[in-house]
N, CA, C and O atoms as a Maestro MAE file, in Angstrom:
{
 s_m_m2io_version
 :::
 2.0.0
}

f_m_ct {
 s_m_title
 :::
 protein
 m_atom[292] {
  # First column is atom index #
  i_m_mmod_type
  r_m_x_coord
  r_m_y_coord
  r_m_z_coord
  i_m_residue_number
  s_m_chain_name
  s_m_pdb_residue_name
  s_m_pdb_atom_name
  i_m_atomic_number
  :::
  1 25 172.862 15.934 2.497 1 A "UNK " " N  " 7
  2 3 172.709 17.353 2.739 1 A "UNK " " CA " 6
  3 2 171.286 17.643 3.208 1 A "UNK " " C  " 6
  4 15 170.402 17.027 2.611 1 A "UNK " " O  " 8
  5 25 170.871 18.591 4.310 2 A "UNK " " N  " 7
  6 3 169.705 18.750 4.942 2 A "UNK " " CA " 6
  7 2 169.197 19.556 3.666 2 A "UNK " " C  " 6
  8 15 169.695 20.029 2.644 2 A "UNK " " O  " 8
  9 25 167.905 19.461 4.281 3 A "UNK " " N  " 7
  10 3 167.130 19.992 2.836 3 A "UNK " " CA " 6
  11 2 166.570 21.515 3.791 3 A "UNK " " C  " 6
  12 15 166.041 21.533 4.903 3 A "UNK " " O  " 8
  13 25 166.955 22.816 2.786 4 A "UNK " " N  " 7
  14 3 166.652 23.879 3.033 4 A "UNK " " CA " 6
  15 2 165.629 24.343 3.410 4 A "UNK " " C  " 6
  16 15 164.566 24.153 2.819 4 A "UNK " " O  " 8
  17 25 165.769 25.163 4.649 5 A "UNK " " N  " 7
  18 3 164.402 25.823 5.308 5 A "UNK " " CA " 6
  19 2 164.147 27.585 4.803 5 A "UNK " " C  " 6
  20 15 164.494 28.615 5.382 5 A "UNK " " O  " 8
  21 25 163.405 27.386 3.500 6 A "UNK " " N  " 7
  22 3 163.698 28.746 2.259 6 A "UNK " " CA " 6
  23 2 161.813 28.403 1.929 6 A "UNK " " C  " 6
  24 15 161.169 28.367 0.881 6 A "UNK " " O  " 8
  25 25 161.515 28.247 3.046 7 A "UNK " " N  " 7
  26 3 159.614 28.300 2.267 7 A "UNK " " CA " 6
  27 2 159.134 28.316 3.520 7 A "UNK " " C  " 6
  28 15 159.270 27.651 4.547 7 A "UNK " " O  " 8
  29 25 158.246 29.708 2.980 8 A "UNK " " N  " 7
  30 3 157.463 30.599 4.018 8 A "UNK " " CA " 6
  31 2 155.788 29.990 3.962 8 A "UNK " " C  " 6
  32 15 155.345 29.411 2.969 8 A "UNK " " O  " 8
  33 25 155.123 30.201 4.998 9 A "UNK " " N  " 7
  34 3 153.826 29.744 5.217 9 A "UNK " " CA " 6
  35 2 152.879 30.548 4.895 9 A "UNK " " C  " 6
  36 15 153.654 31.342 4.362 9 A "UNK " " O  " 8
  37 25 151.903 31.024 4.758 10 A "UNK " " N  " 7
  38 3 151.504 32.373 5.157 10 A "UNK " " CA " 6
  39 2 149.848 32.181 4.964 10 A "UNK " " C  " 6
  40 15 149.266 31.208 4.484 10 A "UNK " " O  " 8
  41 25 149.225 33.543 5.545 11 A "UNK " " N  " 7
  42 3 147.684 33.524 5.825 11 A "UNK " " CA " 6
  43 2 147.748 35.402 5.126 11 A "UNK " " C  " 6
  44 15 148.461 36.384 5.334 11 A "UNK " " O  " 8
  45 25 146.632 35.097 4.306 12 A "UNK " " N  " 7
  46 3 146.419 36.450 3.489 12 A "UNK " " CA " 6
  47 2 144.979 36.742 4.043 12 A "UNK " " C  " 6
  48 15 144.172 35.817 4.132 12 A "UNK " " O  " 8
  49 25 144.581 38.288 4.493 13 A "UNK " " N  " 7
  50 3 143.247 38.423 5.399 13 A "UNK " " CA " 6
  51 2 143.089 39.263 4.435 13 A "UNK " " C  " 6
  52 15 143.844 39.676 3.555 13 A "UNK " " O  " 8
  53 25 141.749 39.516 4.774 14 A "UNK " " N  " 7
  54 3 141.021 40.742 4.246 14 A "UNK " " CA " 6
  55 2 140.802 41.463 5.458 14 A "UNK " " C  " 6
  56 15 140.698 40.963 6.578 14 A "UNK " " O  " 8
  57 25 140.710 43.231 5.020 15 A "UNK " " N  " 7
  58 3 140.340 44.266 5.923 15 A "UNK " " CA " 6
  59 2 139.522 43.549 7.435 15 A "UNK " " C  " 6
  60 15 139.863 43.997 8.530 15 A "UNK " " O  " 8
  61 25 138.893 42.893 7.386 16 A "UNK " " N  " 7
  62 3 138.077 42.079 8.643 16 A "UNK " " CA " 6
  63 2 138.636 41.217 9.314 16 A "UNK " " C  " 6
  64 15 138.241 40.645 10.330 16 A "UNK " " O  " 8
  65 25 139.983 41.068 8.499 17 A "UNK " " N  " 7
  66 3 140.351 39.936 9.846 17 A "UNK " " CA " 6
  67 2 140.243 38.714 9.223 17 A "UNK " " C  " 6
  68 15 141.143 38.090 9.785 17 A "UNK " " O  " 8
  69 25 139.730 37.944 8.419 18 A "UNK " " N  " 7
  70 3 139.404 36.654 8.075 18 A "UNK " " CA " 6
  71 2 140.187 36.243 7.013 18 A "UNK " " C  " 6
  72 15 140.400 36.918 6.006 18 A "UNK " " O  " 8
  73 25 140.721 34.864 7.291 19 A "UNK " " N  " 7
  74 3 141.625 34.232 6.106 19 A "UNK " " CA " 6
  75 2 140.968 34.057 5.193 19 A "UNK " " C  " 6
  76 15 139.795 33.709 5.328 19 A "UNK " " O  " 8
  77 25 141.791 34.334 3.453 20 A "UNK " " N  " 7
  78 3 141.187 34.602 2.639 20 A "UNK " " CA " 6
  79 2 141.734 33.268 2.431 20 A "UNK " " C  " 6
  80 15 141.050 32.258 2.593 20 A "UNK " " O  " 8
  81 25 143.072 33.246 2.040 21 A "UNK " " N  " 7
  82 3 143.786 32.131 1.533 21 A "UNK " " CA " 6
  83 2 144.950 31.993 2.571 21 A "UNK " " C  " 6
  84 15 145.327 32.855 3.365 21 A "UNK " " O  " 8
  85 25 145.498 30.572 2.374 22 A "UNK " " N  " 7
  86 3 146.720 30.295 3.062 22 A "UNK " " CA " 6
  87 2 147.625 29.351 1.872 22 A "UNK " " C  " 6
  88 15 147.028 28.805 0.945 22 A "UNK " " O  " 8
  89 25 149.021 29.254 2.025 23 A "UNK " " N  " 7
  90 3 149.399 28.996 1.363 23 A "UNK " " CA " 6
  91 2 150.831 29.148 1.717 23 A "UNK " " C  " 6
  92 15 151.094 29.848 2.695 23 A "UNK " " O  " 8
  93 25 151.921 28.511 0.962 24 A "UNK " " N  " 7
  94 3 153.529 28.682 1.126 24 A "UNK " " CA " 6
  95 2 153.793 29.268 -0.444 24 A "UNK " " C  " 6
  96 15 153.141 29.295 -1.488 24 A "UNK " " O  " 8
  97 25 155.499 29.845 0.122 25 A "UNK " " N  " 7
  98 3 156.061 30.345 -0.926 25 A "UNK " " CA " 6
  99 2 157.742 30.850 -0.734 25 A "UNK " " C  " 6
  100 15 158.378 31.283 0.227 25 A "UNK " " O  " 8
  101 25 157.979 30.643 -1.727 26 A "UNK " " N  " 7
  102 3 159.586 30.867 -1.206 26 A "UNK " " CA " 6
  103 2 159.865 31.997 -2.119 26 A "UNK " " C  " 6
  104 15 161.018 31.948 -2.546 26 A "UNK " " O  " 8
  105 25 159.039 33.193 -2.636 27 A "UNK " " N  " 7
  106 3 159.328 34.891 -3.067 27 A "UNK " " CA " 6
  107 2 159.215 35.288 -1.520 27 A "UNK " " C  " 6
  108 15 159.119 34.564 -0.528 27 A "UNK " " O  " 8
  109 25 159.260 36.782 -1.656 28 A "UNK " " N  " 7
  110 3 158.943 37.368 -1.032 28 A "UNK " " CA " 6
  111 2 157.913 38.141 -0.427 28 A "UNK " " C  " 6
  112 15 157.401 39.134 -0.944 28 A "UNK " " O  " 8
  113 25 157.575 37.576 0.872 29 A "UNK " " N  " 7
  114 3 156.358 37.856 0.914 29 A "UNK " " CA " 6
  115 2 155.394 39.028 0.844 29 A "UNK " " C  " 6
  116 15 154.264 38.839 1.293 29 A "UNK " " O  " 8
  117 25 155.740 40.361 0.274 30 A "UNK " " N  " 7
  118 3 155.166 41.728 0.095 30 A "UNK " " CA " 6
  119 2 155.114 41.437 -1.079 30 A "UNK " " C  " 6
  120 15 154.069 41.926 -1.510 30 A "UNK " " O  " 8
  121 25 155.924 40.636 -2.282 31 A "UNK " " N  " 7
  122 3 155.690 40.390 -3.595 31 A "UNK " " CA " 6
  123 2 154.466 39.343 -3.526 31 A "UNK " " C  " 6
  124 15 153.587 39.583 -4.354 31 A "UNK " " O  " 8
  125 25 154.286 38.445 -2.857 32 A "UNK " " N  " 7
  126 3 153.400 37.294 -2.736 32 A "UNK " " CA " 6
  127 2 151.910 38.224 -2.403 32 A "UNK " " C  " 6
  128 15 150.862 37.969 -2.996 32 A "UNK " " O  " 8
  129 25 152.004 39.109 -1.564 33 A "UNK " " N  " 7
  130 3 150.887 39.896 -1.009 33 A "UNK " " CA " 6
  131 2 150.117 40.712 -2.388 33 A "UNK " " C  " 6
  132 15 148.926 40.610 -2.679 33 A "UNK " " O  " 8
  133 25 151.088 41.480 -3.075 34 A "UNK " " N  " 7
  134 3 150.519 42.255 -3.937 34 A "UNK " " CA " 6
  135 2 149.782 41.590 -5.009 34 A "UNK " " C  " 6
  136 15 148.847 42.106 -5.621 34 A "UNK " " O  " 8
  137 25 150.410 40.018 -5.273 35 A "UNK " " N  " 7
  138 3 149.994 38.673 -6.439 35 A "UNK " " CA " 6
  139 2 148.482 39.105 -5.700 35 A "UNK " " C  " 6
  140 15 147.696 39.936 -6.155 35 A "UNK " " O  " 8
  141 25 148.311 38.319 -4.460 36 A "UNK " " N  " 7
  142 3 147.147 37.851 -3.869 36 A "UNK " " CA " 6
  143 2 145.964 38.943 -4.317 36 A "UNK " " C  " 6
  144 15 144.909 38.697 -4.902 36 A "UNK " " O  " 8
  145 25 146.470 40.203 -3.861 37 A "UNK " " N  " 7
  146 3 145.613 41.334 -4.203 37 A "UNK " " CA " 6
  147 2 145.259 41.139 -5.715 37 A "UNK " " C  " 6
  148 15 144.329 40.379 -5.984 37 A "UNK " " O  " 8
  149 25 145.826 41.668 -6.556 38 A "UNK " " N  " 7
  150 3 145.589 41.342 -7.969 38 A "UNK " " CA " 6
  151 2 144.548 40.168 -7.696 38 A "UNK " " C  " 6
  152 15 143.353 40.332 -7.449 38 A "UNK " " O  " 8
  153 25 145.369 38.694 -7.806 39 A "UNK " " N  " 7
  154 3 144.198 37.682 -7.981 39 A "UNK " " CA " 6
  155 2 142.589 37.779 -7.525 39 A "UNK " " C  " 6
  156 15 141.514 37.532 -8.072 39 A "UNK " " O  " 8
  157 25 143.025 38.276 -6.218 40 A "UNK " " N  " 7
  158 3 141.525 38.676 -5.458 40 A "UNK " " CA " 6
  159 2 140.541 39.390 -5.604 40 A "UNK " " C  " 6
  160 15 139.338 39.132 -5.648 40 A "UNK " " O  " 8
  161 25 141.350 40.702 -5.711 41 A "UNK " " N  " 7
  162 3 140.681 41.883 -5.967 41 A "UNK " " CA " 6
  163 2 140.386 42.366 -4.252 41 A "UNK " " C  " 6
  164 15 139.457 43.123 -3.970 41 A "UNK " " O  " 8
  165 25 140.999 41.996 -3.569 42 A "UNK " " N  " 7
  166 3 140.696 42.024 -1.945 42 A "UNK " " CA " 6
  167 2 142.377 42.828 -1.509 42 A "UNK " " C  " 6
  168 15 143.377 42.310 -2.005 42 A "UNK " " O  " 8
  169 25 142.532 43.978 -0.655 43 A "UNK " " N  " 7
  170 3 142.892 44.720 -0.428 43 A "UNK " " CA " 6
  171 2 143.661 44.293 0.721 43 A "UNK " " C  " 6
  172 15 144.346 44.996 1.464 43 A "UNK " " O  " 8
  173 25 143.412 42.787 0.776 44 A "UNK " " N  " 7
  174 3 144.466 42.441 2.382 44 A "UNK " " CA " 6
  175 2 145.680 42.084 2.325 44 A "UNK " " C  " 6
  176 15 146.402 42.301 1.352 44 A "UNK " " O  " 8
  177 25 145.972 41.594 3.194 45 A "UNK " " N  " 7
  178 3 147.418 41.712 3.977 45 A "UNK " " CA " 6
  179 2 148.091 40.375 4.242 45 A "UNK " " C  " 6
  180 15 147.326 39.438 4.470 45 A "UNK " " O  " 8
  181 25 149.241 40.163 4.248 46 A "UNK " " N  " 7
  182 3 149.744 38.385 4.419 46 A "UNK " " CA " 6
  183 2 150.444 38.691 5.299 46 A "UNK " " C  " 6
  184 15 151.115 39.723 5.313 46 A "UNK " " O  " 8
  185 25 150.405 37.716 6.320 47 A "UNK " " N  " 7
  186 3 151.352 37.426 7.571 47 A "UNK " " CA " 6
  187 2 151.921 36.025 7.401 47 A "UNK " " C  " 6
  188 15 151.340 35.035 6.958 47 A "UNK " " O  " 8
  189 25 153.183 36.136 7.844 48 A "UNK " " N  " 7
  190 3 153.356 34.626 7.753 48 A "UNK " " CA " 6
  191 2 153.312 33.989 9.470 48 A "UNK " " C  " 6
  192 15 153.331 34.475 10.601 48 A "UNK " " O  " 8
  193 25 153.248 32.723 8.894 49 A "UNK " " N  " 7
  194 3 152.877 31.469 9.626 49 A "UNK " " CA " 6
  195 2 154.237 31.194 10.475 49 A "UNK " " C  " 6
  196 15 155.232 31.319 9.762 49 A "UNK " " O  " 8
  197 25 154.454 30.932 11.501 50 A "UNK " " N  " 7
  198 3 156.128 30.348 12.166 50 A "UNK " " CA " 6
  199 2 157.271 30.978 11.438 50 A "UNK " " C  " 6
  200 15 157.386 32.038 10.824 50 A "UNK " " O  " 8
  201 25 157.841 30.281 11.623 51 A "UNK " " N  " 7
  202 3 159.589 30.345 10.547 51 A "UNK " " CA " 6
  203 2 159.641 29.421 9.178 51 A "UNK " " C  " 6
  204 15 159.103 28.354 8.880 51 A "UNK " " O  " 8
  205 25 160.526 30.311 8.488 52 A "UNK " " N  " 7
  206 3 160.361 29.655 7.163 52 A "UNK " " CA " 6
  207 2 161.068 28.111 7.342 52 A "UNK " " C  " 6
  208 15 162.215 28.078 7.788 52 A "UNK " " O  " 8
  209 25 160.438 26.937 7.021 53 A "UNK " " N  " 7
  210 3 160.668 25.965 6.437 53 A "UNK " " CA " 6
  211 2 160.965 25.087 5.791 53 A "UNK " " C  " 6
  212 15 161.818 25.439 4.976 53 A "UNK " " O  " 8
  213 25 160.679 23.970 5.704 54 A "UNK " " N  " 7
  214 3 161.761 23.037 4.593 54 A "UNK " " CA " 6
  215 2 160.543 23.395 3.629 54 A "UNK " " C  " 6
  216 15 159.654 24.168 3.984 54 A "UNK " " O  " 8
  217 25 160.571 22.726 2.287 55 A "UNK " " N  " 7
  218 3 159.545 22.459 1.218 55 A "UNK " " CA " 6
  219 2 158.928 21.173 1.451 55 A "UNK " " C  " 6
  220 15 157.793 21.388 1.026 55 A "UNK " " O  " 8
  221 25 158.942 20.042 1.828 56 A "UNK " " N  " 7
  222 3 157.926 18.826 2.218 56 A "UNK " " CA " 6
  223 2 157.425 19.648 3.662 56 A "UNK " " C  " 6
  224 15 156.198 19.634 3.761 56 A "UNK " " O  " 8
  225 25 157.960 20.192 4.531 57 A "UNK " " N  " 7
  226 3 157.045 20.354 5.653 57 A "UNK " " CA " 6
  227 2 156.251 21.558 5.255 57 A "UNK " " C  " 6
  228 15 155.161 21.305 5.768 57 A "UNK " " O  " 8
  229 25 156.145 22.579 4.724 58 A "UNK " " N  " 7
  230 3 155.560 23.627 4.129 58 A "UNK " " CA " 6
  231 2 154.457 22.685 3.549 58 A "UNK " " C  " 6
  232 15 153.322 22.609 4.019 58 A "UNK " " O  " 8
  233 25 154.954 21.917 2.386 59 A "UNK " " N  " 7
  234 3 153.589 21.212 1.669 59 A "UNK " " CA " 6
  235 2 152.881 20.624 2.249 59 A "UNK " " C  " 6
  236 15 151.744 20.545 1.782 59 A "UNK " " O  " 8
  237 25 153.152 19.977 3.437 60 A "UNK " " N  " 7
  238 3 152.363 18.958 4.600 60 A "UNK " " CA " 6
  239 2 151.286 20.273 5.856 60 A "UNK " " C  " 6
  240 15 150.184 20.370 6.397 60 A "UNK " " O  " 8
  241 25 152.351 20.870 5.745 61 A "UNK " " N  " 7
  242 3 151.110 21.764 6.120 61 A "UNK " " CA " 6
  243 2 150.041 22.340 5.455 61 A "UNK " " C  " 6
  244 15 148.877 22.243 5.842 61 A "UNK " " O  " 8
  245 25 150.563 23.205 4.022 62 A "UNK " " N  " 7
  246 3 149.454 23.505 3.383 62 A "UNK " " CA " 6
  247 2 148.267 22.051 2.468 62 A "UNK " " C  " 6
  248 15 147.285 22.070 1.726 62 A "UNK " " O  " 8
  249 25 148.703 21.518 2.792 63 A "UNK " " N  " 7
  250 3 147.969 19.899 2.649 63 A "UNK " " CA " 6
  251 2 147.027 20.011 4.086 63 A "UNK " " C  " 6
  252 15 145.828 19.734 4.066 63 A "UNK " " O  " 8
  253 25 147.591 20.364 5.075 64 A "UNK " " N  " 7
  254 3 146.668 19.800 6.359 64 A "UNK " " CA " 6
  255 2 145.485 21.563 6.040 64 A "UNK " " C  " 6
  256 15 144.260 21.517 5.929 64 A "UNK " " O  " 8
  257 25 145.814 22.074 6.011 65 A "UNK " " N  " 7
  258 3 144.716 23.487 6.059 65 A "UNK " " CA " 6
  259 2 144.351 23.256 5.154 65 A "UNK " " C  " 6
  260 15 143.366 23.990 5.229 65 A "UNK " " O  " 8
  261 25 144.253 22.757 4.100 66 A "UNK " " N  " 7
  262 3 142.949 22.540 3.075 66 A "UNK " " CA " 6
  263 2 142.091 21.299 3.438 66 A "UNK " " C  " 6
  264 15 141.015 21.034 2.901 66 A "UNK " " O  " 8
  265 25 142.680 20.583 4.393 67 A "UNK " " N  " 7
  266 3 141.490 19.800 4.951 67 A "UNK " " CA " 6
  267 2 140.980 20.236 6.261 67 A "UNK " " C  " 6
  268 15 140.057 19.551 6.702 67 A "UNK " " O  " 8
  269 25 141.414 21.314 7.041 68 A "UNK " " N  " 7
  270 3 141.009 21.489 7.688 68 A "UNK " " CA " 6
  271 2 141.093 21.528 9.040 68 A "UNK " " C  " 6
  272 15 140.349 21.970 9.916 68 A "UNK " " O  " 8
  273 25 142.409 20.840 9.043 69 A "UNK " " N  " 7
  274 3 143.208 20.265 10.071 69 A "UNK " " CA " 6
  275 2 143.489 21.388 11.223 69 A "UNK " " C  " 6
  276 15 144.232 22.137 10.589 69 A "UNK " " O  " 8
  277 25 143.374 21.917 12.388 70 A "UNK " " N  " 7
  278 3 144.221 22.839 12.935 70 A "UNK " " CA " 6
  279 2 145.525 23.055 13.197 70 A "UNK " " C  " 6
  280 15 145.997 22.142 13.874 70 A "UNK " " O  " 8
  281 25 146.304 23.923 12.918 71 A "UNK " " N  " 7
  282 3 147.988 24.097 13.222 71 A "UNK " " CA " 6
  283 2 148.100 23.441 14.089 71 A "UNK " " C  " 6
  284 15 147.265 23.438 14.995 71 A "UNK " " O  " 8
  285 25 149.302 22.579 14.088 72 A "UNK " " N  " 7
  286 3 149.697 21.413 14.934 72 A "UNK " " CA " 6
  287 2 149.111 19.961 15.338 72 A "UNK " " C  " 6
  288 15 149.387 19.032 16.096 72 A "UNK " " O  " 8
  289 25 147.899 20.411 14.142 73 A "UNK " " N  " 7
  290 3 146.936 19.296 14.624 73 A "UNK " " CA " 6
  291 2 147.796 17.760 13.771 73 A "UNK " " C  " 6
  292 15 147.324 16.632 13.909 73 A "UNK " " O  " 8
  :::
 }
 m_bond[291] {
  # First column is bond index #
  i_m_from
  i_m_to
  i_m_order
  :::
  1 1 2 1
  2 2 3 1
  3 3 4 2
  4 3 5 1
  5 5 6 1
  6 6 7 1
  7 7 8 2
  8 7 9 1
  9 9 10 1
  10 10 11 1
  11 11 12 2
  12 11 13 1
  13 13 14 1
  14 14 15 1
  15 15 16 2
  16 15 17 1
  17 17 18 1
  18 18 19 1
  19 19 20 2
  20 19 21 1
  21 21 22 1
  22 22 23 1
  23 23 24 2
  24 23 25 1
  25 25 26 1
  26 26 27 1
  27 27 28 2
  28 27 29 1
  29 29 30 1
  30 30 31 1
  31 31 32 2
  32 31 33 1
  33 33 34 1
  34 34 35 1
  35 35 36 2
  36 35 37 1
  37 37 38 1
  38 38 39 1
  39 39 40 2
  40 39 41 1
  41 41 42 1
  42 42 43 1
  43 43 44 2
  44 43 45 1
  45 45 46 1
  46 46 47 1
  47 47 48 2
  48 47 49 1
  49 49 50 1
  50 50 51 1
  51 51 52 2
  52 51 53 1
  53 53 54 1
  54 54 55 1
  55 55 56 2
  56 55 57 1
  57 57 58 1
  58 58 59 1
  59 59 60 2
  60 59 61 1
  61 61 62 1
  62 62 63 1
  63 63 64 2
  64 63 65 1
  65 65 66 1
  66 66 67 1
  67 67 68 2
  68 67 69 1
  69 69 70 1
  70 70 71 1
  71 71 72 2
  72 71 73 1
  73 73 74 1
  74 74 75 1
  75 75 76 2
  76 75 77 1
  77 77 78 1
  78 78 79 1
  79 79 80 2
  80 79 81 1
  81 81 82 1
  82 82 83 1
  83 83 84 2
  84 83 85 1
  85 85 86 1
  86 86 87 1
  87 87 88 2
  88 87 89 1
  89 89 90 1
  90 90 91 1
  91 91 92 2
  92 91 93 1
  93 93 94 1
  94 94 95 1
  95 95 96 2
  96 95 97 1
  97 97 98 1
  98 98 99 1
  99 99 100 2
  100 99 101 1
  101 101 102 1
  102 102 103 1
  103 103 104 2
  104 103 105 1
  105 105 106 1
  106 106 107 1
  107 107 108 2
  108 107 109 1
  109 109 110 1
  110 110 111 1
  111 111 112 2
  112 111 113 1
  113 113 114 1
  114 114 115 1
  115 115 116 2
  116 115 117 1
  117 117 118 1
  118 118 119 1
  119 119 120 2
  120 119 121 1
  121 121 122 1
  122 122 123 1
  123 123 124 2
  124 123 125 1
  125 125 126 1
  126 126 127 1
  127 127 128 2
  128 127 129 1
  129 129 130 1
  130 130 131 1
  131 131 132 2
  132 131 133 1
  133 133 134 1
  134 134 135 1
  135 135 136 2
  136 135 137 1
  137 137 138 1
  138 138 139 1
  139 139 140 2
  140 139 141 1
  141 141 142 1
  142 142 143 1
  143 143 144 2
  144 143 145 1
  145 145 146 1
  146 146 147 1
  147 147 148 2
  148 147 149 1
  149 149 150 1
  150 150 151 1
  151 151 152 2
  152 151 153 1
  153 153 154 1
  154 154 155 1
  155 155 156 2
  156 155 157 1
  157 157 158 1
  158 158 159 1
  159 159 160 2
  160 159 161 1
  161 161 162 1
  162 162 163 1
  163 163 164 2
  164 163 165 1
  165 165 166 1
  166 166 167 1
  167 167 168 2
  168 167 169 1
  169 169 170 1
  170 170 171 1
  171 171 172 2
  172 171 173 1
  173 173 174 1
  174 174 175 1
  175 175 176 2
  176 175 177 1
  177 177 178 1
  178 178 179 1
  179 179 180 2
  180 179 181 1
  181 181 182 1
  182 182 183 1
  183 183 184 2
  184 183 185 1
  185 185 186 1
  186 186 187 1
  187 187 188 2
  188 187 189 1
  189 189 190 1
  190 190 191 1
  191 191 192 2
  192 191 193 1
  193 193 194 1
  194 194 195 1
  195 195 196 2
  196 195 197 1
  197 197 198 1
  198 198 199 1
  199 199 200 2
  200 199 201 1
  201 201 202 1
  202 202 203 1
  203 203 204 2
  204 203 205 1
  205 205 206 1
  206 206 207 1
  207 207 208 2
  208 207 209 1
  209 209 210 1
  210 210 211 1
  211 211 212 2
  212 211 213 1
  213 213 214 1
  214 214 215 1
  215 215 216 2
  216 215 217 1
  217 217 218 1
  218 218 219 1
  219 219 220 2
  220 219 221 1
  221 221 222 1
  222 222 223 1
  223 223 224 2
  224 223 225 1
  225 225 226 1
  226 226 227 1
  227 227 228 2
  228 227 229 1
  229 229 230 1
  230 230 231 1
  231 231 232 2
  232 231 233 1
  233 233 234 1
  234 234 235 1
  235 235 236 2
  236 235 237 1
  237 237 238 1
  238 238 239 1
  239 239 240 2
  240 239 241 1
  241 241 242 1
  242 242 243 1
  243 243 244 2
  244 243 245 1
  245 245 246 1
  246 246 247 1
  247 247 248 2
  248 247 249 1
  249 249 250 1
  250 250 251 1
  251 251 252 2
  252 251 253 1
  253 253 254 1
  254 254 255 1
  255 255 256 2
  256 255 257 1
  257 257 258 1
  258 258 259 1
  259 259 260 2
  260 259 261 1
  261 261 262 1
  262 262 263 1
  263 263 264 2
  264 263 265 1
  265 265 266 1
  266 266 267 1
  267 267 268 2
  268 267 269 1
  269 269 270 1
  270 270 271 1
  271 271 272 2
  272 271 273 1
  273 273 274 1
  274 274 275 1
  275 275 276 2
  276 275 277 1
  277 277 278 1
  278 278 279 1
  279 279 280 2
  280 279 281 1
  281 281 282 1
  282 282 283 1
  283 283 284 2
  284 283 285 1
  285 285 286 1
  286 286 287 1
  287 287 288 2
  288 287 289 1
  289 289 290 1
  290 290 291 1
  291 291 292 2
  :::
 }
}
């Protein structure tokens, strides 16, 4: 059985434009947004990344942006 594409990517900004955090998640992402706020204390906004995904390719990505990697890189 293919393994489900149910995990979202996403980039949370602050008012300026700049990624605060990035990260996956398979809630919803206006519920994921309001977490971020709380945690932060930063008033921004989450967009997501492509189309939602499997869970190993979600993790392989958020694995490559914490090193630094560029999308698609």
């Amino acid at each position: 059985m293919a393994e489900p594409r149910d995990t979202a990517k996403y980039q949370f900004r602050d008012e300026r434009g700049r990624i605060v955090r990035s990260g996956i998640t398979k809630r919803d992402l206006e519920v994921r947004e309001r977490e971020l706020q709380r945690e932060t204390g930063i008033a921004g906004t989450t967009s997501q990344v492509g189309r939602r995904t499997t869970d190993s390719a979600a993790r392989e990505w958020e694995r490559r942006q914490r090193k630094g990697t560029p999308p698609g890189g």
